[in-house]
SEBA-234215 format. One record per residue: x negated, y negated, z negated of N, C-alpha, C in turn; residue number from 1; chain. Coordinates in nm, 3 decimals, padded with zeros to 5 digits. Example, Ala and Ser with C-alpha at 12.3 -4.5 7.8 and 13.67 -1.06 7.14 Angstrom:
% residues 2
<n.east=-01.319; n.north=00.569; n.up=-00.780; ca.east=-01.230; ca.north=00.450; ca.up=-00.780; c.east=-01.320; c.north=00.330; c.up=-00.780; num=1; chaine=A>
<n.east=-01.285; n.north=00.225; n.up=-00.708; ca.east=-01.367; ca.north=00.106; ca.up=-00.714; c.east=-01.290; c.north=-00.003; c.up=-00.787; num=2; chaine=A>
***
This chain:
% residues 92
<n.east=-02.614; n.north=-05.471; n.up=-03.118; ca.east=-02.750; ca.north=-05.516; ca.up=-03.113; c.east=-02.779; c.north=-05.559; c.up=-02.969; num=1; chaine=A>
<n.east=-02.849; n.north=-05.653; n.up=-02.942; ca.east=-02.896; ca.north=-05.693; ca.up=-02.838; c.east=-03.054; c.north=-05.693; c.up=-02.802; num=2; chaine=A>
<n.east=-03.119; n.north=-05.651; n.up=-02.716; ca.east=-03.237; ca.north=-05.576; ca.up=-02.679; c.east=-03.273; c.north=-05.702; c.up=-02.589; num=3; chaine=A>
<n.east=-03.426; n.north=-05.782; n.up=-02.628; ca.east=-03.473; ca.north=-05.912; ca.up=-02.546; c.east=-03.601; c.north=-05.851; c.up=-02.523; num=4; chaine=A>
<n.east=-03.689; n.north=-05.931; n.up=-02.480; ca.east=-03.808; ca.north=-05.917; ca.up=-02.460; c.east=-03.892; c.north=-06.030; c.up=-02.531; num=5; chaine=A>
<n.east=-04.045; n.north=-06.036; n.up=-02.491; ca.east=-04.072; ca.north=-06.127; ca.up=-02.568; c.east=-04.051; c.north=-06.246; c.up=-02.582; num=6; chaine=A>
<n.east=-03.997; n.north=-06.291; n.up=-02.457; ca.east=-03.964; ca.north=-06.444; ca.up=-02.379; c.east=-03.825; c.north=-06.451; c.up=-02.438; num=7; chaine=A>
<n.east=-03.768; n.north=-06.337; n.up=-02.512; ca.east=-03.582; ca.north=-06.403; ca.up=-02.560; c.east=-03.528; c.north=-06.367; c.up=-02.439; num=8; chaine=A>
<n.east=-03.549; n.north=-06.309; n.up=-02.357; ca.east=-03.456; ca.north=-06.265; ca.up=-02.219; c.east=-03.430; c.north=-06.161; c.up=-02.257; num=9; chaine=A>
<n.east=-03.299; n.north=-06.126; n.up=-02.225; ca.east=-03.227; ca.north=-05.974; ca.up=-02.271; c.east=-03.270; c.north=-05.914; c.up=-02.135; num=10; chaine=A>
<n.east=-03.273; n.north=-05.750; n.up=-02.187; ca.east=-03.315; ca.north=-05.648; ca.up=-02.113; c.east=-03.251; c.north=-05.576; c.up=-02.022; num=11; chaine=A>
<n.east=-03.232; n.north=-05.558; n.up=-01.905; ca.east=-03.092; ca.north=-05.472; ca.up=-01.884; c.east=-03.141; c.north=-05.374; c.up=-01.904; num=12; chaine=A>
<n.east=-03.018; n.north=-05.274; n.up=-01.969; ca.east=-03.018; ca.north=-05.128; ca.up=-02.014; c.east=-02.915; c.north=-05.041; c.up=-01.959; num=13; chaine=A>
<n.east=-02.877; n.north=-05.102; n.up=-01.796; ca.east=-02.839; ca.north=-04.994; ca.up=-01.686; c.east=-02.969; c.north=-04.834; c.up=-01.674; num=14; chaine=A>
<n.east=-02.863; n.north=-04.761; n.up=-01.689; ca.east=-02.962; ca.north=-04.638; ca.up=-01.644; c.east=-03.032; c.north=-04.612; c.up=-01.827; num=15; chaine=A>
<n.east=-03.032; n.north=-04.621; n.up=-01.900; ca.east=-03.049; ca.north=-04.622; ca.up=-02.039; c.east=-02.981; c.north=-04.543; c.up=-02.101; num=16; chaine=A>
<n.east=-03.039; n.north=-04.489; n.up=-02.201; ca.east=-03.001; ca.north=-04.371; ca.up=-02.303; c.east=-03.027; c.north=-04.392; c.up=-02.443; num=17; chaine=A>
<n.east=-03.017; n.north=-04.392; n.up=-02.574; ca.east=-03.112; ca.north=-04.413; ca.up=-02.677; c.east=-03.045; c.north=-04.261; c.up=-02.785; num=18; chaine=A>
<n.east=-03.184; n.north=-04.257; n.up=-02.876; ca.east=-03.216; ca.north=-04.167; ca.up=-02.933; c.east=-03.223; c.north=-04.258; c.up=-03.119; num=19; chaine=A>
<n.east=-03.114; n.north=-04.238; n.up=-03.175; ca.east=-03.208; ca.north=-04.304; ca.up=-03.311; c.east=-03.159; c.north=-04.236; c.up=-03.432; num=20; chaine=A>
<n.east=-03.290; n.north=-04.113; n.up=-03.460; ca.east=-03.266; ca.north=-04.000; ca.up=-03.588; c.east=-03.288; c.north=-04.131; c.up=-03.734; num=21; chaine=A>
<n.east=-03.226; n.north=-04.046; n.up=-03.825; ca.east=-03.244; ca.north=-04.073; ca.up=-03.954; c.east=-03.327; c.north=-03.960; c.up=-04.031; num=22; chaine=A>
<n.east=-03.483; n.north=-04.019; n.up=-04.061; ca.east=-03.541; ca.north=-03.879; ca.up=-04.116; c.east=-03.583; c.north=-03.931; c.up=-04.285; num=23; chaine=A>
<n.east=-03.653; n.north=-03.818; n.up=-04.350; ca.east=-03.628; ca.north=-03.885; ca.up=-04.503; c.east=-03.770; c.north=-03.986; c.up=-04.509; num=24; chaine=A>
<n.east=-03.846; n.north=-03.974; n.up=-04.420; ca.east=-03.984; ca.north=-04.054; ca.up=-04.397; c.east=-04.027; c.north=-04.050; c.up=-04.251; num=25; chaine=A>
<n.east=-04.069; n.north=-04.185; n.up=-04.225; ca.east=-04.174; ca.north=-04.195; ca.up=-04.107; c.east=-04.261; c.north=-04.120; c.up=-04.084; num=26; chaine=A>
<n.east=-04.241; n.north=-04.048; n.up=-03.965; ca.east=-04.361; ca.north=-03.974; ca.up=-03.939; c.east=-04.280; c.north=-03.829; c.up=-03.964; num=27; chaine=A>
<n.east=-04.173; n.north=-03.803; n.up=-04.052; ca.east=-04.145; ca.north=-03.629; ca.up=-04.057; c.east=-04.088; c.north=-03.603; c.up=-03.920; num=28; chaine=A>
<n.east=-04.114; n.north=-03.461; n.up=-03.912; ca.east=-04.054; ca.north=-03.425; ca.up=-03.779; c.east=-03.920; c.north=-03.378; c.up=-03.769; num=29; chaine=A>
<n.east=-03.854; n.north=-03.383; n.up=-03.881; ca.east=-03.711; ca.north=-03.297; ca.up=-03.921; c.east=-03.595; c.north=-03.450; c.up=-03.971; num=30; chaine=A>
<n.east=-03.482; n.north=-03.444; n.up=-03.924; ca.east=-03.404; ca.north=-03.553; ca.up=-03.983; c.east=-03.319; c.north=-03.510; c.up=-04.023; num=31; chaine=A>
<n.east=-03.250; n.north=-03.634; n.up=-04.103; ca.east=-03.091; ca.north=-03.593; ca.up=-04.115; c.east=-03.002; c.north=-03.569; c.up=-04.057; num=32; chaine=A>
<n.east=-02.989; n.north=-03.623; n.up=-03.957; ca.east=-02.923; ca.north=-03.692; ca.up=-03.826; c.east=-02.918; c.north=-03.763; c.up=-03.769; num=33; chaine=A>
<n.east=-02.828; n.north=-03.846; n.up=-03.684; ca.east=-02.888; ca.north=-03.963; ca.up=-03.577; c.east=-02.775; c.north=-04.063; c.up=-03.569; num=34; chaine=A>
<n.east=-02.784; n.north=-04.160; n.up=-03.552; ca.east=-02.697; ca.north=-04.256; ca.up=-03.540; c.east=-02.629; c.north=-04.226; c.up=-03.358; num=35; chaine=A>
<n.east=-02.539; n.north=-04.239; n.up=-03.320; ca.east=-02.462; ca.north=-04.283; ca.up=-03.151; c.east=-02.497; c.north=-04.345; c.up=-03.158; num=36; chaine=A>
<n.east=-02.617; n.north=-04.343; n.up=-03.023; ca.east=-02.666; ca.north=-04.505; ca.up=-02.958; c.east=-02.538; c.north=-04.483; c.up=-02.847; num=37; chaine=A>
<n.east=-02.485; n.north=-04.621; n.up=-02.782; ca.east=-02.389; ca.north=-04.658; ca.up=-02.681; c.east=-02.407; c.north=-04.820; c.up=-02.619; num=38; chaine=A>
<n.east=-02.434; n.north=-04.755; n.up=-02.524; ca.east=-02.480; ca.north=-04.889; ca.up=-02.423; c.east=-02.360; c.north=-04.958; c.up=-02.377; num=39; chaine=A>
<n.east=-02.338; n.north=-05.076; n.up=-02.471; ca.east=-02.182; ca.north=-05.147; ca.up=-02.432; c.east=-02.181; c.north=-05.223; c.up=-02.330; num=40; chaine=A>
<n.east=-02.353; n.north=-05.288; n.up=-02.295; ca.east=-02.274; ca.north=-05.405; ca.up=-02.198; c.east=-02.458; c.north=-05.413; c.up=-02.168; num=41; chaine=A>
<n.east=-02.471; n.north=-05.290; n.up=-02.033; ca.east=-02.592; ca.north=-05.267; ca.up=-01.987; c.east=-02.668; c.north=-05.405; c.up=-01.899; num=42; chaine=A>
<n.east=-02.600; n.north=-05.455; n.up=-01.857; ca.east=-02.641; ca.north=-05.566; ca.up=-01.779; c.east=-02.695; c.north=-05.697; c.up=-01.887; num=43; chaine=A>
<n.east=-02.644; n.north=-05.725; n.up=-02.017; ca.east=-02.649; ca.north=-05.797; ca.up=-02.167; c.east=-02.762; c.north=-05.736; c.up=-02.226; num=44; chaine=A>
<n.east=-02.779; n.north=-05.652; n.up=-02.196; ca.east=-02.879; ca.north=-05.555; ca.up=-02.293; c.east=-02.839; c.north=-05.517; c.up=-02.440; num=45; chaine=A>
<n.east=-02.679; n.north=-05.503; n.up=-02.443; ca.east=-02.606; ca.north=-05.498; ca.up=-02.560; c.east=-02.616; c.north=-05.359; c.up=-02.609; num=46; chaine=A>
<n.east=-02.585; n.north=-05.321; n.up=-02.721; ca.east=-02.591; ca.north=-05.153; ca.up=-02.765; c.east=-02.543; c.north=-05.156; c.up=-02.850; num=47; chaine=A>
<n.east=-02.460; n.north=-05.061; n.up=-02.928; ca.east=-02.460; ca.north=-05.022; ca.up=-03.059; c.east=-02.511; c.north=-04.897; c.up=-03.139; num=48; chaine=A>
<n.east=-02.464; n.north=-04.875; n.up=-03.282; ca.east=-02.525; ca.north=-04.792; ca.up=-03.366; c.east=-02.407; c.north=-04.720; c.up=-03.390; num=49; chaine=A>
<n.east=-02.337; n.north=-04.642; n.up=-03.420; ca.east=-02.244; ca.north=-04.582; ca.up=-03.464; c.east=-02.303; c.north=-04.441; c.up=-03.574; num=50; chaine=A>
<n.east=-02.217; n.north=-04.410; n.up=-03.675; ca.east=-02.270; ca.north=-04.278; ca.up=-03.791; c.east=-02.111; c.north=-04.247; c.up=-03.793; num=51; chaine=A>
<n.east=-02.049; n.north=-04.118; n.up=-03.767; ca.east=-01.944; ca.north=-04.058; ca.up=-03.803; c.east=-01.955; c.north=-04.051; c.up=-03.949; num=52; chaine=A>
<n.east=-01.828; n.north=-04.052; n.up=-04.016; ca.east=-01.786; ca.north=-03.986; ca.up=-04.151; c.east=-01.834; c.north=-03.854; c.up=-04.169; num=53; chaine=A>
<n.east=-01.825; n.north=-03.758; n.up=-04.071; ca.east=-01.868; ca.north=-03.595; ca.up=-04.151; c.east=-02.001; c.north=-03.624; c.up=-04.109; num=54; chaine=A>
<n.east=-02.045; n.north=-03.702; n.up=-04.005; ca.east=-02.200; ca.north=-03.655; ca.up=-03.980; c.east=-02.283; c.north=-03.756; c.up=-04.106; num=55; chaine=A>
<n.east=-02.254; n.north=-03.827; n.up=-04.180; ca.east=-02.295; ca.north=-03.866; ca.up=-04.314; c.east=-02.273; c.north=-03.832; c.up=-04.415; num=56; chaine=A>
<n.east=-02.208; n.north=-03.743; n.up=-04.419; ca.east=-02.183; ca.north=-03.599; ca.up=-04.502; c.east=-02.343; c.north=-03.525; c.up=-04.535; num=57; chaine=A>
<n.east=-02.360; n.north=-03.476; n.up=-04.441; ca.east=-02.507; ca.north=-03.413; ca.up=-04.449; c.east=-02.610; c.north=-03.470; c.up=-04.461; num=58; chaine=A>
<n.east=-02.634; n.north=-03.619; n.up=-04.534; ca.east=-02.736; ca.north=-03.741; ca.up=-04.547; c.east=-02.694; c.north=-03.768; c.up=-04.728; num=59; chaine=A>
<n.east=-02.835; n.north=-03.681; n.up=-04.805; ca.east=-02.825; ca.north=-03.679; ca.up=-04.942; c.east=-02.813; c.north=-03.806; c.up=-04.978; num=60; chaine=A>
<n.east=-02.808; n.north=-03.839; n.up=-05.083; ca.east=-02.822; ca.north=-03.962; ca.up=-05.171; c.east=-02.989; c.north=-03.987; c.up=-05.151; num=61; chaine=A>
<n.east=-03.018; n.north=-04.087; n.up=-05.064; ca.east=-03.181; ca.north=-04.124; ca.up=-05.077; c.east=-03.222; c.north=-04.227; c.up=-04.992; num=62; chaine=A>
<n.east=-03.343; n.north=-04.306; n.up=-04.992; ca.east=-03.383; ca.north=-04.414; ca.up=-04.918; c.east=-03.426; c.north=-04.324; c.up=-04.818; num=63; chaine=A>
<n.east=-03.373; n.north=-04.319; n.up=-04.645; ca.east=-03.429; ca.north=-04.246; ca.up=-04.558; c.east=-03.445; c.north=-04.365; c.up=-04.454; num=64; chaine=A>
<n.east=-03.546; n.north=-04.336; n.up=-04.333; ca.east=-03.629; ca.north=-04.437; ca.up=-04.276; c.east=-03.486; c.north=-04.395; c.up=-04.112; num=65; chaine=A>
<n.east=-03.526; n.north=-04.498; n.up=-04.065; ca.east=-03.432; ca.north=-04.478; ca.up=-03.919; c.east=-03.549; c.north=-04.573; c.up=-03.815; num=66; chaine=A>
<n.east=-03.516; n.north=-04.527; n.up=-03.699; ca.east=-03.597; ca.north=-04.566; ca.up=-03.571; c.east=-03.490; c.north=-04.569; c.up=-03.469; num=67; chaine=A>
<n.east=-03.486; n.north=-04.669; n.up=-03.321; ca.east=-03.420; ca.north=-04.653; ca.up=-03.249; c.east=-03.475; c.north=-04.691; c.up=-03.141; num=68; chaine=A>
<n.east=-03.469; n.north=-04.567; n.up=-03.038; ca.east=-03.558; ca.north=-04.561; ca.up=-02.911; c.east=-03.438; c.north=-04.526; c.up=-02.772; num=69; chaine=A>
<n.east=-03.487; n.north=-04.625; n.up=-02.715; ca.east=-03.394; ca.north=-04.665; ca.up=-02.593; c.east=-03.510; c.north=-04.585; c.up=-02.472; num=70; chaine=A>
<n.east=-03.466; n.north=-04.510; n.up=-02.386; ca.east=-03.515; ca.north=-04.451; ca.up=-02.276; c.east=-03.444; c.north=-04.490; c.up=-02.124; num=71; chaine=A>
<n.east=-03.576; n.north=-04.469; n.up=-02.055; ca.east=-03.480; ca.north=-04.522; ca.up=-01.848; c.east=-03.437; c.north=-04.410; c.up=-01.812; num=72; chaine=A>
<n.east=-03.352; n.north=-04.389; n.up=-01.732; ca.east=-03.350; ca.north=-04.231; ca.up=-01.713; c.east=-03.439; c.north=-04.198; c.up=-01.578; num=73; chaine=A>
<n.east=-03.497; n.north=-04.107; n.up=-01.616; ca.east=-03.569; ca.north=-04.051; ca.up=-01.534; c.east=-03.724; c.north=-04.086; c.up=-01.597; num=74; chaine=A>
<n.east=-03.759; n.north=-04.182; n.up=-01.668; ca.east=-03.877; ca.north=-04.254; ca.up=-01.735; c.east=-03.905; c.north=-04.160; c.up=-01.808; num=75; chaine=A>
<n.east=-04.030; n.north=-04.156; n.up=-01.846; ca.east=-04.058; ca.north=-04.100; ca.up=-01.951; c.east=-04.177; c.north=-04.224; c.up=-02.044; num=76; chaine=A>
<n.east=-04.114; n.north=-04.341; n.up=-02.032; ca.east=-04.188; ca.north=-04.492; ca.up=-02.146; c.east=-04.027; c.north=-04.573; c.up=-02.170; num=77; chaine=A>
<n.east=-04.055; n.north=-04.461; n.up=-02.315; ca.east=-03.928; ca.north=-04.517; ca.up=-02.402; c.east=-04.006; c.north=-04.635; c.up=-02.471; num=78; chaine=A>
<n.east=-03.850; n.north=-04.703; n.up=-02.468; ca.east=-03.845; ca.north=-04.875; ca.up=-02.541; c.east=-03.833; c.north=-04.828; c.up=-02.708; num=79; chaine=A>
<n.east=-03.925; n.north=-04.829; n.up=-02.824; ca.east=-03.905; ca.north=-04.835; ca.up=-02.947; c.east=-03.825; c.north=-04.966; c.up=-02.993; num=80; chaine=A>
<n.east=-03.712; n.north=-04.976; n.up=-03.014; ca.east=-03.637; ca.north=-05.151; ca.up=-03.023; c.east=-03.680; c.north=-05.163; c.up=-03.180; num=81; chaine=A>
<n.east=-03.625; n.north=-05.084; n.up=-03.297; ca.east=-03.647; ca.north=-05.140; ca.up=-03.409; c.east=-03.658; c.north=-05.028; c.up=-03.531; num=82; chaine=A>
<n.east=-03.672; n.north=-05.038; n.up=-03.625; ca.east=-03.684; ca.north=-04.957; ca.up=-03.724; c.east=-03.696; c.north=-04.938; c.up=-03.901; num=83; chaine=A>
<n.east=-03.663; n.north=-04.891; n.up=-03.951; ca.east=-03.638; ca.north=-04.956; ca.up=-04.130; c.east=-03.599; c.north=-04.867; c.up=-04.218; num=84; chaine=A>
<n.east=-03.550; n.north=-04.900; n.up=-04.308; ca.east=-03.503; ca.north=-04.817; ca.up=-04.410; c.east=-03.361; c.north=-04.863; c.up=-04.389; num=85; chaine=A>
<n.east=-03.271; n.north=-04.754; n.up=-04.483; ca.east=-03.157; ca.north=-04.733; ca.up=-04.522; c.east=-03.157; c.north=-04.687; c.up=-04.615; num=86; chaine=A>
<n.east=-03.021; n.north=-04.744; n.up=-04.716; ca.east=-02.997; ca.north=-04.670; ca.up=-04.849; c.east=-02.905; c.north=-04.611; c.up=-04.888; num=87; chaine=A>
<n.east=-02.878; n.north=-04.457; n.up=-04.864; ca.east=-02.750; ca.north=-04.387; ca.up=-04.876; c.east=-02.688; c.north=-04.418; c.up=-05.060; num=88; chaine=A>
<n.east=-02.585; n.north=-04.431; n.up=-05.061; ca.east=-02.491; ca.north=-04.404; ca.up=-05.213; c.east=-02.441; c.north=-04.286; c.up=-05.185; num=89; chaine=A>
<n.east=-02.424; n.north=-04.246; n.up=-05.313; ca.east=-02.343; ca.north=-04.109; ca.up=-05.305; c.east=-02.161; c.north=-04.159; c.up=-05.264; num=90; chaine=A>
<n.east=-02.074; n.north=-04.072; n.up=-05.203; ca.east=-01.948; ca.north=-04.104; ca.up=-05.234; c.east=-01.882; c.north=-04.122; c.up=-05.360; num=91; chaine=A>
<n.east=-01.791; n.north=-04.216; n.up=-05.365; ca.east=-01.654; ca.north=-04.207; ca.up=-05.527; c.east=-01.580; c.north=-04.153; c.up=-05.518; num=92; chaine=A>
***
């Protein structure tokens, strides 16, 4: 994913951290778990999402909502980048 602003200029995300839980609704305070945010190419404002195999293990069969919030370090005015649904299947 790549992180712009409103002008289409990417962001640098030197010094950046992100946070992005999977909960079963917007707004609960409890999740499933969280996706690895990883800042690939901080100067690009590039990032990715990553979900391990066992850590989607513990993510029932259900439409659960996801958010992903990029922080400065030392800041405390985190960047909300984007947010949505997901639709788990059970395994075959």
């Amino acid at each position: 994913m790549t992180l712009t602003d409103s002008l289409g200029d990417r962001v640098v995300l030197s010094g950046y951290s992100g946070y992005a839980p999977i909960k079963p609704r917007y707004g609960d305070t409890g999740s499933f778990g969280e996706f690895t945010v990883t800042i690939t190419n901080a100067a690009s404002g590039i990032f990715s999402l990553t979900l391990e195999e066992e850590d989607s293990l513990s993510i029932p069969s259900t439409q659960a909502a996801y958010e992903v919030i990029l922080y400065p370090s030392g800041g405390d005015n985190p960047l909300k980048y984007i947010n949505g649904y997901l639709t788990v299947y059970p395994a075959v």
